[in-house]
PyMOL Python script that loads the backbone (N, CA, C, O; Angstrom):
from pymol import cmd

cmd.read_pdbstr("""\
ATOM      1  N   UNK A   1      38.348  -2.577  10.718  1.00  0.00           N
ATOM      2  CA  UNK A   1      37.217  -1.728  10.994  1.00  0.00           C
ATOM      3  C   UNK A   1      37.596  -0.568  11.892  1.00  0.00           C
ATOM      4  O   UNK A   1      37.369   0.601  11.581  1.00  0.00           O
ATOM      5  N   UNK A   2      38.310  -1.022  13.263  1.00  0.00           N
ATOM      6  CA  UNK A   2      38.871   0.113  14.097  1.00  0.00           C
ATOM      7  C   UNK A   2      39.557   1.274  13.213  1.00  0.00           C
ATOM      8  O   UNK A   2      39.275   2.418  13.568  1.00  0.00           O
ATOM      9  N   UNK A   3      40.412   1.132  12.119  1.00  0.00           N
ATOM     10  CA  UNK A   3      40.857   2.242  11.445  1.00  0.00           C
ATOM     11  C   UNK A   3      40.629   2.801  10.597  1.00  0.00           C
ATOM     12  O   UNK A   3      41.437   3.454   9.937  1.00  0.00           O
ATOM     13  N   UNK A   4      39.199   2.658  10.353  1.00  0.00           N
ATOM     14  CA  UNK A   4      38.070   3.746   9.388  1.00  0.00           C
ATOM     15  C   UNK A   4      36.800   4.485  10.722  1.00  0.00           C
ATOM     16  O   UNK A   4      35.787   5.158  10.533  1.00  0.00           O
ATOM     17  N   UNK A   5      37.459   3.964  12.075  1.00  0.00           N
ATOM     18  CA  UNK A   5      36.141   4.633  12.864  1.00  0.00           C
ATOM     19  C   UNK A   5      35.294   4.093  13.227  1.00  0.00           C
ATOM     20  O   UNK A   5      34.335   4.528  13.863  1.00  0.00           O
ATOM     21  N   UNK A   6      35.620   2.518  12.703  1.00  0.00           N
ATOM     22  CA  UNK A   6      33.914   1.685  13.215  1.00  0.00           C
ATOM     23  C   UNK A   6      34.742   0.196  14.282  1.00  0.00           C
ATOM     24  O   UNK A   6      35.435  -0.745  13.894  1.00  0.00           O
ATOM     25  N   UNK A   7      34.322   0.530  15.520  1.00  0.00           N
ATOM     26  CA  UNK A   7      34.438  -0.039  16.401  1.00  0.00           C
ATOM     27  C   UNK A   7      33.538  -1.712  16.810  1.00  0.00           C
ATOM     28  O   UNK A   7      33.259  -2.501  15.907  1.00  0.00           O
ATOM     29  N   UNK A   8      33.275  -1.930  17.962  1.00  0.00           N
ATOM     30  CA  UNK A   8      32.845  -3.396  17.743  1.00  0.00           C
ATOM     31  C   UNK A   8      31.037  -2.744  17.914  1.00  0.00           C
ATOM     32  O   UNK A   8      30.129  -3.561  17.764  1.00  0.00           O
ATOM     33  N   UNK A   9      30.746  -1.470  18.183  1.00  0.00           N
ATOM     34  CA  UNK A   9      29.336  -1.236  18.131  1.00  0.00           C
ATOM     35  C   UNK A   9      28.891  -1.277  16.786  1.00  0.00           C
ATOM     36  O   UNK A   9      27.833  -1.836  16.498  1.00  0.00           O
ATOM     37  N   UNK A  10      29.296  -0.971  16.311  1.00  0.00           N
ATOM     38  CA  UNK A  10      29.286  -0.910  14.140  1.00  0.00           C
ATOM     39  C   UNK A  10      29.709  -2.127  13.793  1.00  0.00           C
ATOM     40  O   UNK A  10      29.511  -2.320  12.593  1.00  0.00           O
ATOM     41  N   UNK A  11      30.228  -3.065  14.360  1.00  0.00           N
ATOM     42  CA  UNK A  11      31.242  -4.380  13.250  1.00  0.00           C
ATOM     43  C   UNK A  11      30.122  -4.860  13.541  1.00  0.00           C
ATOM     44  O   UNK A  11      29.433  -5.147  12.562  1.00  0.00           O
ATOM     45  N   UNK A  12      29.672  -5.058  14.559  1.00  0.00           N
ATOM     46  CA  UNK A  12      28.777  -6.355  15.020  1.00  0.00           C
ATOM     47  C   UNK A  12      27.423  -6.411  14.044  1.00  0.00           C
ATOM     48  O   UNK A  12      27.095  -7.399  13.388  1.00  0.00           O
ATOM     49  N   UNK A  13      26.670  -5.072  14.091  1.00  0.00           N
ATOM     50  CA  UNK A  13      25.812  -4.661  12.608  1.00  0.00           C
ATOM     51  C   UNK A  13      25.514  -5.557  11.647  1.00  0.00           C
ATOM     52  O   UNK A  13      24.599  -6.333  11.370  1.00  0.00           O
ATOM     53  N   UNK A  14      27.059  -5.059  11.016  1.00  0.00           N
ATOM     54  CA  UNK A  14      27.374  -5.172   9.626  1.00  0.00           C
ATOM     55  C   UNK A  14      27.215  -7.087   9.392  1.00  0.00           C
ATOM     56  O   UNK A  14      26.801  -7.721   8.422  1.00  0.00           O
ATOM     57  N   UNK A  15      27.791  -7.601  10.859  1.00  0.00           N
ATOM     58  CA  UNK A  15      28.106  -9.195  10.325  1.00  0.00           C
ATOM     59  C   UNK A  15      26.446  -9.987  10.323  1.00  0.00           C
ATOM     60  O   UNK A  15      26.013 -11.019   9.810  1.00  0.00           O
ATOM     61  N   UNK A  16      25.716  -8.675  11.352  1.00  0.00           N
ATOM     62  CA  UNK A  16      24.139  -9.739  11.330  1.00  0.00           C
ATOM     63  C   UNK A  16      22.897  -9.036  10.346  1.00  0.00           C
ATOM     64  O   UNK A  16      21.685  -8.918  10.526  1.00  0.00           O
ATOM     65  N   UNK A  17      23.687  -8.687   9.374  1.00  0.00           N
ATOM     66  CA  UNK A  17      22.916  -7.861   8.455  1.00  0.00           C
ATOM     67  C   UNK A  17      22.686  -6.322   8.821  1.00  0.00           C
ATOM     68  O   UNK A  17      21.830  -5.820   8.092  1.00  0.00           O
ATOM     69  N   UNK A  18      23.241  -5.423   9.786  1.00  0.00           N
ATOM     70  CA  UNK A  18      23.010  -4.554   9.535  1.00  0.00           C
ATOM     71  C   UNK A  18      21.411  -3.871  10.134  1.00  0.00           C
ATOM     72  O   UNK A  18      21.125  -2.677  10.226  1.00  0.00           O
ATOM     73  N   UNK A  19      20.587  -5.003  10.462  1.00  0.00           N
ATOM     74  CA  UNK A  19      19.714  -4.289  11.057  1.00  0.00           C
ATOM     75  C   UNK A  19      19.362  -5.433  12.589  1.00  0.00           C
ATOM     76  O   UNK A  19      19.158  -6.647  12.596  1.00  0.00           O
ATOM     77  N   UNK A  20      19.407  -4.412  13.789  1.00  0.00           N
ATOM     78  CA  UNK A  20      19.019  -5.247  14.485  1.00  0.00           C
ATOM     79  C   UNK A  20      17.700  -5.138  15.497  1.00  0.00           C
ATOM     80  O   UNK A  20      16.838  -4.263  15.409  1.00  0.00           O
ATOM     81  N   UNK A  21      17.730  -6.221  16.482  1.00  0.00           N
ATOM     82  CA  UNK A  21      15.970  -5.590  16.899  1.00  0.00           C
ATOM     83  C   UNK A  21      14.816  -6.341  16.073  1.00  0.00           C
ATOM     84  O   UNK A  21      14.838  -6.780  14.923  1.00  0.00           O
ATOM     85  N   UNK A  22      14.074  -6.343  16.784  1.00  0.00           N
ATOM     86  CA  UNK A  22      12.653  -6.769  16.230  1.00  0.00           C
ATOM     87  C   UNK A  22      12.172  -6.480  14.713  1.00  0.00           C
ATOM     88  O   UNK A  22      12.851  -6.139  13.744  1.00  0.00           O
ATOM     89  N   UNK A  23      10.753  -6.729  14.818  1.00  0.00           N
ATOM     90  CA  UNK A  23      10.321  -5.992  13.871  1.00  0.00           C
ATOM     91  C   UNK A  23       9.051  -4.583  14.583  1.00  0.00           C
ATOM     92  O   UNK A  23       8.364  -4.456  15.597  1.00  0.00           O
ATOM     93  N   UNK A  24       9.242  -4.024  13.715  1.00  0.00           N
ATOM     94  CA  UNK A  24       8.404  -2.439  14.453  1.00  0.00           C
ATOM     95  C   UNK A  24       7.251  -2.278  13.434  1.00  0.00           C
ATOM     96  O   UNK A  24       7.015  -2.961  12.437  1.00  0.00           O
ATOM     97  N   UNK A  25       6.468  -1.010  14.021  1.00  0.00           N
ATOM     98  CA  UNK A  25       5.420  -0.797  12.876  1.00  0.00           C
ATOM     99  C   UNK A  25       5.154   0.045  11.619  1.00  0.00           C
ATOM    100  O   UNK A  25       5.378   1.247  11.471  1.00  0.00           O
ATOM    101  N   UNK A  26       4.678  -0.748  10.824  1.00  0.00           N
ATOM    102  CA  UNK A  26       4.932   0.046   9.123  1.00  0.00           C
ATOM    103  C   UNK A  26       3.935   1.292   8.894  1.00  0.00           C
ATOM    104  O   UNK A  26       2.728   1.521   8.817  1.00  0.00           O
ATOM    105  N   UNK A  27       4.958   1.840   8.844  1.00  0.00           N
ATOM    106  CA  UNK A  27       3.636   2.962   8.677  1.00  0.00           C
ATOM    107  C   UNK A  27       3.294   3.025   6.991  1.00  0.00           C
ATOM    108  O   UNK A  27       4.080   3.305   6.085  1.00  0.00           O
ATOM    109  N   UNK A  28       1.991   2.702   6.909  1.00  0.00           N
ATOM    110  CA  UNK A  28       1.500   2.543   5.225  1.00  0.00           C
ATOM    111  C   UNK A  28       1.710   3.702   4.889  1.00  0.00           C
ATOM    112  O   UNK A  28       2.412   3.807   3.884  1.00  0.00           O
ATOM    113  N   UNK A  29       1.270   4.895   5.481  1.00  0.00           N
ATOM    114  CA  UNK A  29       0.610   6.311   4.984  1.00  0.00           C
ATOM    115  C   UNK A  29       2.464   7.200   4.336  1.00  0.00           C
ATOM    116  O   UNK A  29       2.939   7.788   3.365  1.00  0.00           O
ATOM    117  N   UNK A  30       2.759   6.815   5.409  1.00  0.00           N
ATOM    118  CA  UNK A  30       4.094   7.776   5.195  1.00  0.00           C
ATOM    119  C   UNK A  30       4.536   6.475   3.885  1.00  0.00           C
ATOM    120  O   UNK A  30       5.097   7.280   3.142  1.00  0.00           O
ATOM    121  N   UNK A  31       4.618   5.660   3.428  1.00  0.00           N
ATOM    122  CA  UNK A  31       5.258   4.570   2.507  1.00  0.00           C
ATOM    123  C   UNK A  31       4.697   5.296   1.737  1.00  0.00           C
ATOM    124  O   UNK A  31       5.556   6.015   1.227  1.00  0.00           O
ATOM    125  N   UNK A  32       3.554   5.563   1.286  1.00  0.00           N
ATOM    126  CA  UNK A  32       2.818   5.654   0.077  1.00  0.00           C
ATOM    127  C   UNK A  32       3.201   7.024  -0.243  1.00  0.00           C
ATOM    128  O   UNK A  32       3.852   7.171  -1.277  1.00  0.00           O
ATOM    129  N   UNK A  33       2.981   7.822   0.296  1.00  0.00           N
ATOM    130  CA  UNK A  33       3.773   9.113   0.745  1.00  0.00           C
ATOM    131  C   UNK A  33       5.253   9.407  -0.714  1.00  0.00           C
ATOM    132  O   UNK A  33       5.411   9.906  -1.828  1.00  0.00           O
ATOM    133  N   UNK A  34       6.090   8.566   0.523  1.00  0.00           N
ATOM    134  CA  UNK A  34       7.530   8.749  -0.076  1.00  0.00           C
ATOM    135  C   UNK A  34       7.529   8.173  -1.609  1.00  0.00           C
ATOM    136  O   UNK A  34       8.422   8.510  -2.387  1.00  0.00           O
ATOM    137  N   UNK A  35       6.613   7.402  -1.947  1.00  0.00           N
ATOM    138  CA  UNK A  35       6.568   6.264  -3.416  1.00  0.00           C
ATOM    139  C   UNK A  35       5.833   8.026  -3.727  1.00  0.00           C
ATOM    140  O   UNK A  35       6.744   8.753  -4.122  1.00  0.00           O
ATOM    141  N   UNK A  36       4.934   8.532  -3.666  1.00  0.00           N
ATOM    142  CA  UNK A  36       4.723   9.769  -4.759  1.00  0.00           C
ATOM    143  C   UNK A  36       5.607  10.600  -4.742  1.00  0.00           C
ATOM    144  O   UNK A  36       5.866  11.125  -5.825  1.00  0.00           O
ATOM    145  N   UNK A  37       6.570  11.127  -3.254  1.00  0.00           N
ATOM    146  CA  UNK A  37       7.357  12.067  -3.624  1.00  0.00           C
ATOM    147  C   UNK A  37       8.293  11.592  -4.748  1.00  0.00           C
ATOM    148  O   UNK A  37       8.457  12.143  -5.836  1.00  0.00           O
ATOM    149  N   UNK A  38       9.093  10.054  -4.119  1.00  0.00           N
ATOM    150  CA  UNK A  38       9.989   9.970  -5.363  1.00  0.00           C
ATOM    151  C   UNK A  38       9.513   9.808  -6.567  1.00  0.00           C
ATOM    152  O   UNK A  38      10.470   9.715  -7.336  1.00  0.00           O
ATOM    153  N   UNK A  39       8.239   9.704  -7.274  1.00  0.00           N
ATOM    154  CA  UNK A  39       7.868   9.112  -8.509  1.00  0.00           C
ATOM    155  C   UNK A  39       7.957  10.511  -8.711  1.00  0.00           C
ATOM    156  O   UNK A  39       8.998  10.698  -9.340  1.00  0.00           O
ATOM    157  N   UNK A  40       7.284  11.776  -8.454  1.00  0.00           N
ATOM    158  CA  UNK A  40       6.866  13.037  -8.589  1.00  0.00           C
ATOM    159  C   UNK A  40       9.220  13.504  -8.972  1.00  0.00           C
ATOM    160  O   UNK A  40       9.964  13.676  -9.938  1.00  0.00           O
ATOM    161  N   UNK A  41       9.281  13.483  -7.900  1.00  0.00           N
ATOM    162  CA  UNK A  41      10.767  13.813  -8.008  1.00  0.00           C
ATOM    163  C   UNK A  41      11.037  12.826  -9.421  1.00  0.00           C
ATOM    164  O   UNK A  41      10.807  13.425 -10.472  1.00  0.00           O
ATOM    165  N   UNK A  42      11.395  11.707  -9.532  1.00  0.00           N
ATOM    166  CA  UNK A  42      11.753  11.410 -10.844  1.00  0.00           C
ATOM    167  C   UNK A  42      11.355  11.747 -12.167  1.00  0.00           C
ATOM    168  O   UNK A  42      12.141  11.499 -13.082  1.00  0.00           O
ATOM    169  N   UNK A  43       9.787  12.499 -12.513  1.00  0.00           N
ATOM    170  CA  UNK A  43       9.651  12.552 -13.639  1.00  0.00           C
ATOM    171  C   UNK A  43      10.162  14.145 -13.415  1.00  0.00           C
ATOM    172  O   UNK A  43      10.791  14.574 -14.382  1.00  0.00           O
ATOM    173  N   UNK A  44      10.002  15.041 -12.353  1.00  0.00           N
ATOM    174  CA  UNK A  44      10.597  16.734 -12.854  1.00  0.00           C
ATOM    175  C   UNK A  44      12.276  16.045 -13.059  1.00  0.00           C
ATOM    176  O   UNK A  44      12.501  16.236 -14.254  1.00  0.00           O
ATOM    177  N   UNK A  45      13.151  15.556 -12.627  1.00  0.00           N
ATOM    178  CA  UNK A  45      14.190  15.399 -13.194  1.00  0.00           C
ATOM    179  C   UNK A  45      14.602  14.697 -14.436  1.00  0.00           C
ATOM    180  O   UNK A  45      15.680  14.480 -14.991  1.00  0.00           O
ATOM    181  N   UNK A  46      13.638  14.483 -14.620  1.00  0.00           N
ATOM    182  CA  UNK A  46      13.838  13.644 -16.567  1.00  0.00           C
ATOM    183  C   UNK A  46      13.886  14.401 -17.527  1.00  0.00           C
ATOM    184  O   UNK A  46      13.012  15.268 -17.517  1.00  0.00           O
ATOM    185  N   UNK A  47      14.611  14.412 -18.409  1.00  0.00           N
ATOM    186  CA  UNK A  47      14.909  15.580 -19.916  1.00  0.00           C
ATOM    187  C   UNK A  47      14.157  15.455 -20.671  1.00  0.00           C
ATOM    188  O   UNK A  47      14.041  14.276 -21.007  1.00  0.00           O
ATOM    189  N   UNK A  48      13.222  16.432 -21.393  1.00  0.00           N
ATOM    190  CA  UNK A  48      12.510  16.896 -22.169  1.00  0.00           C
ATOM    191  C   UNK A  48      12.004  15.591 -23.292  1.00  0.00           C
ATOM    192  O   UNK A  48      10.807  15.417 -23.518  1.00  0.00           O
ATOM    193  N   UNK A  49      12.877  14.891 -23.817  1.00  0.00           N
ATOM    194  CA  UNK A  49      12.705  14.013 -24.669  1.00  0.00           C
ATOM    195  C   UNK A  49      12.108  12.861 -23.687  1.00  0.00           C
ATOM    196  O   UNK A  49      11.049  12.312 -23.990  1.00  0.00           O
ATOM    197  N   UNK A  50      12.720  12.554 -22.659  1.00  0.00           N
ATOM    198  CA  UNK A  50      12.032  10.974 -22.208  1.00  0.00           C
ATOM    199  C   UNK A  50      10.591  11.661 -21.435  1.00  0.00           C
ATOM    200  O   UNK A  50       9.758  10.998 -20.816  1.00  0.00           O
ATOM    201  N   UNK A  51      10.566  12.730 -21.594  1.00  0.00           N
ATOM    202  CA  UNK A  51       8.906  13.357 -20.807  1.00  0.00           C
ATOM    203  C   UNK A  51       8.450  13.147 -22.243  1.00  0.00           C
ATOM    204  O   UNK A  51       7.330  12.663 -22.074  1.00  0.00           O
ATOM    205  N   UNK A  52       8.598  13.204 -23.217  1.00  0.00           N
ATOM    206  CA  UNK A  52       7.757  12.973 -24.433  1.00  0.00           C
ATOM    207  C   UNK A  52       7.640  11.692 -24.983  1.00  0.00           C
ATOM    208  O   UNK A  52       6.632  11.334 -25.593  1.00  0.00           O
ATOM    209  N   UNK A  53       8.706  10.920 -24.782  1.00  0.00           N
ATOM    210  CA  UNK A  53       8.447   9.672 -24.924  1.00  0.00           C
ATOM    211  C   UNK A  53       7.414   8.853 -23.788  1.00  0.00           C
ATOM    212  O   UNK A  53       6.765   7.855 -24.103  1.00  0.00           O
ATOM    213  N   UNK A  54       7.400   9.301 -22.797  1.00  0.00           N
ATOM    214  CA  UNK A  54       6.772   9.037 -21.538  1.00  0.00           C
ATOM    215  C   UNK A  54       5.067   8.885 -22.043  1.00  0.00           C
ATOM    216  O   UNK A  54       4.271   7.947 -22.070  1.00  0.00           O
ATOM    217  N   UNK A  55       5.021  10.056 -22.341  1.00  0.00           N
ATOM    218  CA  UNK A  55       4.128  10.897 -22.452  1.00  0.00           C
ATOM    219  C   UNK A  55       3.110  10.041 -23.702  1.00  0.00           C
ATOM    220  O   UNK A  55       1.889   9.888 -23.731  1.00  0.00           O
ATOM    221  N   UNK A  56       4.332   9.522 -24.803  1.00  0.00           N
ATOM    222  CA  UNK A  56       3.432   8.961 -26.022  1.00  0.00           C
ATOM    223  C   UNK A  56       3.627   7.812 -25.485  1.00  0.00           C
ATOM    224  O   UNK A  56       2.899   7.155 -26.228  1.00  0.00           O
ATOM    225  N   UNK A  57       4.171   6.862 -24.564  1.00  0.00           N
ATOM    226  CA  UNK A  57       4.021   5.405 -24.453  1.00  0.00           C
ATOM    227  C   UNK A  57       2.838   5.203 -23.578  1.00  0.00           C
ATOM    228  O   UNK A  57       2.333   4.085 -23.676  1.00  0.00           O
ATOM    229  N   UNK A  58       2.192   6.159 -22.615  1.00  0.00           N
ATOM    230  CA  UNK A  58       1.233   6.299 -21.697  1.00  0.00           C
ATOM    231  C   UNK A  58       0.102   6.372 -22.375  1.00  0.00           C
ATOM    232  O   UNK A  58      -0.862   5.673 -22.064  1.00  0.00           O
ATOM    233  N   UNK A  59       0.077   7.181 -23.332  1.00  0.00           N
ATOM    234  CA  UNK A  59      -1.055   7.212 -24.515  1.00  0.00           C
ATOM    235  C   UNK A  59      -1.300   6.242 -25.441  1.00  0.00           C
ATOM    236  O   UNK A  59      -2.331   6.272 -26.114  1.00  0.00           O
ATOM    237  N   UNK A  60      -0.555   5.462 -25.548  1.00  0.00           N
ATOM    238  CA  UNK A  60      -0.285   4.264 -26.301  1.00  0.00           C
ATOM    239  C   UNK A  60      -1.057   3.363 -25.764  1.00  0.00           C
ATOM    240  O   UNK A  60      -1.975   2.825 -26.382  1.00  0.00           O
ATOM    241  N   UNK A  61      -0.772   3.128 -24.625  1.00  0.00           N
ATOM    242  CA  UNK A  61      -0.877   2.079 -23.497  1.00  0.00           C
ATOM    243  C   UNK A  61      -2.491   2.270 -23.370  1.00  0.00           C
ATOM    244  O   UNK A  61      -3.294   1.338 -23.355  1.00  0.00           O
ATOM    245  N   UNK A  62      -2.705   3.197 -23.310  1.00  0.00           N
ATOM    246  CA  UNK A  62      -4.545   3.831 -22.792  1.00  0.00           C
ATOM    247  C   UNK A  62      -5.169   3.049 -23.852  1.00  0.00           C
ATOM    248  O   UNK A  62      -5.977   2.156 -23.595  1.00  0.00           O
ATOM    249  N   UNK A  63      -4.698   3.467 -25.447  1.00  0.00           N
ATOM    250  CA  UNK A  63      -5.007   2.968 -26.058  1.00  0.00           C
ATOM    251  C   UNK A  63      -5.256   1.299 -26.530  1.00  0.00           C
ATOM    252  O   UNK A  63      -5.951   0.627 -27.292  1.00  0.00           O
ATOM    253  N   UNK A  64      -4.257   1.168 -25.585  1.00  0.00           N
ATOM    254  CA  UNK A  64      -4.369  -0.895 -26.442  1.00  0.00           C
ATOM    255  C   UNK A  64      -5.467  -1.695 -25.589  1.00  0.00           C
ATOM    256  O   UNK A  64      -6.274  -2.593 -25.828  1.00  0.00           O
ATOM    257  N   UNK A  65      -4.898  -0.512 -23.875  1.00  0.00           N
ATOM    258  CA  UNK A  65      -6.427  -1.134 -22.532  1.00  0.00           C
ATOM    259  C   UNK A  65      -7.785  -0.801 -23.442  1.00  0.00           C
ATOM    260  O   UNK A  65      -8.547  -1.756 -23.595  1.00  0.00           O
ATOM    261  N   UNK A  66      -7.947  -0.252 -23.709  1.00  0.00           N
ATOM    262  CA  UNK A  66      -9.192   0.610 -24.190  1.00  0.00           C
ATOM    263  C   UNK A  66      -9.509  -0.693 -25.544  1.00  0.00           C
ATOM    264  O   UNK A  66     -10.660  -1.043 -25.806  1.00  0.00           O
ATOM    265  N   UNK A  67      -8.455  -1.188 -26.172  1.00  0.00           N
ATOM    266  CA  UNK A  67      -9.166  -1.993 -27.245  1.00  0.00           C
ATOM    267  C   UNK A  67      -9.111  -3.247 -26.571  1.00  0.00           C
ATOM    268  O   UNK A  67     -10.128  -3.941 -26.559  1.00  0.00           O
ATOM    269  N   UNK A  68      -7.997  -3.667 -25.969  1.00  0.00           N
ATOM    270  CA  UNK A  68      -8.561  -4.854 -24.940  1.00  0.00           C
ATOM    271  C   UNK A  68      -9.753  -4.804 -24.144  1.00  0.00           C
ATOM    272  O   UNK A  68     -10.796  -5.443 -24.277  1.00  0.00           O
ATOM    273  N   UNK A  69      -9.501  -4.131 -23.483  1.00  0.00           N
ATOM    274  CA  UNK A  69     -11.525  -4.470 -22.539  1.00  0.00           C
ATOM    275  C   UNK A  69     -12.863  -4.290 -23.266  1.00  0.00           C
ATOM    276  O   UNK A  69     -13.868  -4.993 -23.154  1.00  0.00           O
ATOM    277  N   UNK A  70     -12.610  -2.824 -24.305  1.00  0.00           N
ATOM    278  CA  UNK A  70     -13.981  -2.796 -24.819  1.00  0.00           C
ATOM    279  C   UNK A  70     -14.158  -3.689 -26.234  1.00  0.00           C
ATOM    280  O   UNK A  70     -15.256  -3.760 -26.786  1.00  0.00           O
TER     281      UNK A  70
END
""", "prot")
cmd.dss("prot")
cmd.show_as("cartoon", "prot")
cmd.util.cbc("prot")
cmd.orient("prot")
């Protein structure tokens, strides 16, 4: 470990999982937050074809709820 830079403040980490300390408080708002940025970020980076496939399996789907419940 010493000869990549990580000393016994970093080894010790790694052997008790890496996180140490209590537990702290969750912030819901910012969680929910980051779950739309990345969902939002994943569909602008998707190629043209899986936005259309997307697009007809979502419509699909509306469709089968729609004959299931009613």
């Amino acid at each position: 470990m010493v000869e990549y830079g990580n000393g016994v403040s970093q080894g010790a980490g790694q052997v008790a999982g890496g996180h140490g300390g209590g537990g702290g408080s969750v912030d819901v708002g910012t969680a929910i937050g980051d779950w739309f940025s990345n969902a939002a970020h994943t569909i602008e980076t998707m190629p043209p074809a899986e936005l259309i496939f997307l697009a007809v399996v979502v419509v699909v789907g509306l469709f089968v709820v729609k004959r299931l419940v009613f």
